[in-house]
N, C-alpha and C positions, 0 to 999 in steps of 0.2 A: 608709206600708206599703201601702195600699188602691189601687191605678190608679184608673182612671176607671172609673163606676159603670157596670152593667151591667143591663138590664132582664131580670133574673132573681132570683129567691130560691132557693135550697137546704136539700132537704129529706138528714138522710142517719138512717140503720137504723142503731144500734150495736150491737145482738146479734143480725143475720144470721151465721148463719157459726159461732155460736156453739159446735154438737154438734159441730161440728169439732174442738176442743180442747178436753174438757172437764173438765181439768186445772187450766186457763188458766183456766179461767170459772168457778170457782166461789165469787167475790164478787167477778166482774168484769164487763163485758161483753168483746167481742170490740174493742169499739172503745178501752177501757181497759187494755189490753195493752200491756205496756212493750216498745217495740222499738228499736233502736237505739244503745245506749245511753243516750239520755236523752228520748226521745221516747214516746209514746203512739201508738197505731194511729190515731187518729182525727186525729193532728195534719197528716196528708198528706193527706185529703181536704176538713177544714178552710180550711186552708193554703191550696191549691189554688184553694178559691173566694176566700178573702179577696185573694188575688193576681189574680182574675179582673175583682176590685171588684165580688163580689157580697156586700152587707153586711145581709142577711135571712136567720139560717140556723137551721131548726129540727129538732129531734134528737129524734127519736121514739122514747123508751126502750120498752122492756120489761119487766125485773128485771134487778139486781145494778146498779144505776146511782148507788150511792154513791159509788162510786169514780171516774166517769166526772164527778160533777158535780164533787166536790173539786178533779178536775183542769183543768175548765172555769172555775168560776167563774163569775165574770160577763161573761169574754170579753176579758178585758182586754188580753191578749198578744196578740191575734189582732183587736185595735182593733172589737171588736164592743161595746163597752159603749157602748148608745144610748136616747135615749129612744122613735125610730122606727125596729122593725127591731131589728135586734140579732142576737144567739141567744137562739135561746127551748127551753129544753129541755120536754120536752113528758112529764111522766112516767105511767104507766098509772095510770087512774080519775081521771082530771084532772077528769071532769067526769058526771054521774050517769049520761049513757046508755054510759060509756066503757066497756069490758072489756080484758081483759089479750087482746093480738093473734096470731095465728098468722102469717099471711102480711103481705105489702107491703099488702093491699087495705083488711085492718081497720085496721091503723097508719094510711091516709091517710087512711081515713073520721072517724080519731077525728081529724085539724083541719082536716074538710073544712070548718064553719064561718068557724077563720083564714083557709084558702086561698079561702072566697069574698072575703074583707074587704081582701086584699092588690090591690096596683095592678102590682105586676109582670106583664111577657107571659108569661113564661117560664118552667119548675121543673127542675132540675137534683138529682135523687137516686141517692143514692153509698148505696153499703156501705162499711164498713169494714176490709173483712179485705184492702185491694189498697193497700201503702205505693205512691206514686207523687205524680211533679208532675205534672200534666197541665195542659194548657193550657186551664182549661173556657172565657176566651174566646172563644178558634180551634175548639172546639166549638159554641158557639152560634152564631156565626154559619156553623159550616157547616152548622148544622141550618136556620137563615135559608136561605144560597144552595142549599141543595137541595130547598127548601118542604116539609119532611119531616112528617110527623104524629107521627113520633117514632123519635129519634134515640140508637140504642147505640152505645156506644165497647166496642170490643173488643182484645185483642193475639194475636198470633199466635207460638203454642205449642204445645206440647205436651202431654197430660195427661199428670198425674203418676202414676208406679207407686201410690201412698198412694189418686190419687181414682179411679183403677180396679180398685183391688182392696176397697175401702169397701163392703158388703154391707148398713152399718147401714140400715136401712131409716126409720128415723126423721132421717138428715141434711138438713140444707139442700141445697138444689138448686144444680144448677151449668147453665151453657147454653155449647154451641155456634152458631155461627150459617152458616147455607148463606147464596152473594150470588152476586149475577149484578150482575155490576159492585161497586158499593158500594150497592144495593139488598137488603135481608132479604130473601129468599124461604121462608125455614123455620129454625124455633127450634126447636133439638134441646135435649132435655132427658136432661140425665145420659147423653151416651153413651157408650162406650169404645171406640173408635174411638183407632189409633195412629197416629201422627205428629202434623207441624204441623197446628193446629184455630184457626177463629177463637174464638177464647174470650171470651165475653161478659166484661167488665170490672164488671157490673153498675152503670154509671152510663148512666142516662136525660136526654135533652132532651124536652121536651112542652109546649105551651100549656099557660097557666095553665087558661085556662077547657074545654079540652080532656081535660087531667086530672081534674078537675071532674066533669064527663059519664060519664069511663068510672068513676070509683071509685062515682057515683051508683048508674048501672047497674050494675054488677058489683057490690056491696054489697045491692043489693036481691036478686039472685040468688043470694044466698048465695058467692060464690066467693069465693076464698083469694088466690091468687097473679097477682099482674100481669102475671107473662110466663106463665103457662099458660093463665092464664080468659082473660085480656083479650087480652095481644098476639097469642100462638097463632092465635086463630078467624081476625084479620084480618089476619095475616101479608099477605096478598096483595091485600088491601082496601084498606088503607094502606099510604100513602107511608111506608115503614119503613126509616131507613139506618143503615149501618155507618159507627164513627170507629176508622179504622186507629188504632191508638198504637202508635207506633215507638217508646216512652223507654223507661224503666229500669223496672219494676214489681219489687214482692215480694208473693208470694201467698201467705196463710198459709190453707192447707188443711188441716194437719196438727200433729202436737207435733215429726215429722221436719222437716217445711216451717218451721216455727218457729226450729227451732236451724239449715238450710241457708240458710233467708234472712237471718238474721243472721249467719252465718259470711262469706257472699257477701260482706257493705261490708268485710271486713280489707282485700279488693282493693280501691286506693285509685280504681280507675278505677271501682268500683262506686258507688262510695262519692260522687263526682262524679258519675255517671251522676242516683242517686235525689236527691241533692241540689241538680240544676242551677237550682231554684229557690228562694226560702227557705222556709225550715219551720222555723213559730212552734211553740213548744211553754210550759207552765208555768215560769214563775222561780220558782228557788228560789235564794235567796242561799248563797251556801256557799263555802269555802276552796278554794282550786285543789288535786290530786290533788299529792300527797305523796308523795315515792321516797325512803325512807331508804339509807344510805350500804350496800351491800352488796345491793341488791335489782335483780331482772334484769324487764326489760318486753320483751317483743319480738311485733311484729303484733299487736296490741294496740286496741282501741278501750274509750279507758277516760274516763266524766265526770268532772265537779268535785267534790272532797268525798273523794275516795278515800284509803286509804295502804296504801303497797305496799310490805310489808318484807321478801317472799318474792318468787318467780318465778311470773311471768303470762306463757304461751306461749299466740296465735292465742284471743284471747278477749276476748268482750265484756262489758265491766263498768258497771251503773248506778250511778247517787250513792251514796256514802257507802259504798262496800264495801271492807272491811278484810283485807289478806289477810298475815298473822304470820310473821313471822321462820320459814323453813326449810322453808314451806310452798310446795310445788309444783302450780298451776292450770295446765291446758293444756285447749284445746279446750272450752274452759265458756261459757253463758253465766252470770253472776252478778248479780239482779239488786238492788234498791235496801237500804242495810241488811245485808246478805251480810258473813258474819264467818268469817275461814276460821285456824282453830288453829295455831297452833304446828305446822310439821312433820306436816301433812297432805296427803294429795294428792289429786290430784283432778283427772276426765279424764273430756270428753263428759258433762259432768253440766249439768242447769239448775238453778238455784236460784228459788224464788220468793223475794219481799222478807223481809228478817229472818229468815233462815234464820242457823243458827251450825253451824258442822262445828267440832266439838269436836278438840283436839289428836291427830294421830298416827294420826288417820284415816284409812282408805286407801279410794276410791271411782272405780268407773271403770265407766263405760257403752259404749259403741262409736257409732262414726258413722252408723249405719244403726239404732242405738237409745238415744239419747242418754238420760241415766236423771235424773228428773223428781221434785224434794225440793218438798213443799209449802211453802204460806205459812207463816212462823212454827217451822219443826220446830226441833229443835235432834238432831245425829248425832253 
């Protein structure tokens, strides 16, 4: 599974991102977010490094990380179970002088002790909220061949209607970046600004021992945010570069962005695109998806464990989702658990896990407000 090792560890955030949806998160983080059918948000930035042969990866929670560790473990799908190294999930008050974090600054401070003790050059930190493969070796060495002081991967888009019309004043931040070649000259924060934007990806390259210095300083200052206190002042100080990424990304910004990016893999070319590398995700042993005699599937991304004795049109379906004789899904996504009645229907809807839509139901949300069933309800 692993290539050849790589002189980096990986730090990543799993509830950045989080006010974003906070439907989704309310006993989850961002990065425990079930996407794709059988995947978790965190499994592509994970992924991504383990394919890099970066085999040091530490997960700096916040709150709601039950769910985030259950699905981790000890690492074992993602060949991280080590006695040096590993993943080391790092959870708040880990340790007496710890506090629960606001920004990137206080999360790095609470294992600035690990990060002196590690022998890696390198730190490579992701967020969670961006499924993608990326290539984090061809990242670092191009933060190497460009002697860079620190290196953002960014892709080129557009901001969404959702993160320019967001007024909430309490969200997570987002960045553009200005470049003169593939040099940062200025980190825009949150602006709205229309057309193609280079959009910060939010994943970082940095010396170890450079990261180090600035969480030092900047923690002693009181500050919060890595790209506002820190990177900001020396935008032009420092050797600061852009990583173009041309691949496949999904950006979840929104509960709209949520059911559009998951809509997006039915295209099988999408679907290739986000996948062109692998992504390990948790086993769970379970029976293959089950089509009783009279049941219709079409565009469909359905996992293992299912039974489909009704009709699924253009929808995504997690483990174990049962959907009954005469019942009609379109345009859903359904996640793990998802019991859908006898002769119910059901259109533009999301389900969180273990939901049940009682018989003869009828529910339908639209594509521009897809309608959002908590965890556990039963309708």
């Amino acid at each position: 599974m692993v290539s050849a090792h790589v002189n980096a560890l990986g730090v990543i955030f799993p509830n950045s991102y989080d006010s974003l949806v906070p439907e989704l998160v309310t006993d989850r983080s961002m990065a425990s977010i079930p996407f794709a059918s059988r995947y978790r948000m965190i499994d592509f930035p994970l992924s991504s490094m383990v394919n890099a042969g970066i085999d040091n990866v530490s997960i700096v929670v916040r709150k709601n990380y039950h769910s985030l560790m259950d699905h981790l473990g000890n690492g074992r799908e993602w060949d991280l179970t080590r006695k040096n190294g590993g993943l080391n999930i790092v959870p708040p008050f880990a340790s007496k002088a710890a506090k629960m974090y606001h920004g990137r600054i206080e999360a790095l401070y609470s294992i600035l002790s690990f990060l002196r003790s590690q022998k890696e050059e390198y730190v490579i930190m992701s967020d969670a909220n961006v499924a993608s493969t990326i290539d984090f070796k061809d990242l670092i060495q191009y933060h190497i061949d460009t002697g860079a002081d620190v290196t953002i991967a960014y892709a080129d888009r557009p901001l969404s209607e959702d993160t320019l019309t967001n007024d909430d004043p309490n969200r997570d931040m987002y960045y553009t970046l200005e470049l003169d070649g593939q040099r940062i000259t200025d980190l825009r924060i949150m602006p709205r600004d229309l057309g193609v934007q280079h959009l910060s990806m939010n994943i970082y390259v940095v010396s170890r021992k450079l990261l180090i210095a600035q969480i030092e300083d900047a923690y002693a200052k009181g500050y919060v945010y890595y790209e506002r206190d820190v990177l900001l002042p020396h935008i032009r100080d420092w050797n600061v570069q852009g990583y173009a990424f041309s691949g496949y990304i999904a950006l979840i910004h929104s509960m709209r962005s949520y059911f559009d990016e998951n809509m997006r893999l039915l295209d099988e070319a999408n679907a290739e695109a986000l996948f062109a590398e692998p992504v390990y995700t948790k086993i769970r042993d379970d029976t293959p998806t089950r089509y009783t005699n009279g049941s219709i599937a079409s565009n469909a991304m359905v996992a293992d464990g299912c039974v489909i004795e009704g009709t699924i049109e253009n929808c995504i379906l997690f483990r174990g989702v049962k959907v009954e004789k005469g019942a009609v899904v379109r345009n859903c996504i359904l996640m793990q658990g998802t019991v859908v009645g006898q002769n119910a229907q059901m259109e533009y809807i999301i389900t969180d896990k273990n939901v049940t839509i009682s018989a003869r139901q009828f529910l339908k949300g639209s594509a521009s407000f897809p309608v959002y069933i908590n965890k556990g309800k039963v309708v």
